[in-house]
N, C-alpha and C positions, 0 to 999 in steps of 0.2 A: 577576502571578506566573506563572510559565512552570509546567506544569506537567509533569513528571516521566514519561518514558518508560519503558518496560520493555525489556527485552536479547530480540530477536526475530528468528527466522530468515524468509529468504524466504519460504516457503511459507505459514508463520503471516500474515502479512498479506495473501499472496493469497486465504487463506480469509475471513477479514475483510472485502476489495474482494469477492467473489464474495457474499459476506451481502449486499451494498449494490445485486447485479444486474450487476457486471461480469466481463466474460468474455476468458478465453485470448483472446488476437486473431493473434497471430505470436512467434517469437522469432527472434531473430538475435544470433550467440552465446551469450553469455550474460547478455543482456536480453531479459524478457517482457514484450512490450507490451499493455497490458490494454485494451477497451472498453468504454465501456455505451452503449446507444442512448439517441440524441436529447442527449446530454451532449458538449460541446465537450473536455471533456480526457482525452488518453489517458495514465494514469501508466505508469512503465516503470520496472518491479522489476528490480534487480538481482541473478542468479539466483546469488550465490555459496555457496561452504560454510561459509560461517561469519555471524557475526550482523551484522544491518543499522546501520550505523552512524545515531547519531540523530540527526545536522540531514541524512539524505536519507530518514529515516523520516517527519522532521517535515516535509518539501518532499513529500512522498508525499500527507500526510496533509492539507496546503491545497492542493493539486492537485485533488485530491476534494470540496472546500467545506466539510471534516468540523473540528471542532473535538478536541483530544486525548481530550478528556472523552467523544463522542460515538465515537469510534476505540476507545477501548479498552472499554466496552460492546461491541462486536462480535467482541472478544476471548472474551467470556465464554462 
């Protein structure tokens, strides 16, 4: 069973990735590309004004190794 996303802006999930030890790396335009040392993947937020659409929240979120369950705990 897939489990259930919430309606979430950029910034909200860069705080989440920064819970996890990932940091601002660059942007260009309007993509943020995010690091964390020693970890092979860099995700790359889309910095719009409006809410993150959810199969690129959920390509976000296995980008990271994170499970949805373990993602939205970092919301809290």
């Amino acid at each position: 069973m897939i489990m259930p996303l919430p309606v979430l802006k950029p910034e909200q999930i860069i705080k989440a990735l920064e819970k996890l030890g990932f940091k601002r790396h660059r942007q260009k335009g309007s993509h943020l590309i995010m690091v964390k040392e020693k970890m092979q993947c860099q995700p790359v937020i889309p910095m719009h004004n409006k809410d993150m659409k959810k199969g690129t929240l959920r390509a976000i979120i296995r980008q990271v190794g994170l499970t949805v369950e373990e993602f939205l705990k970092l919301l809290e």
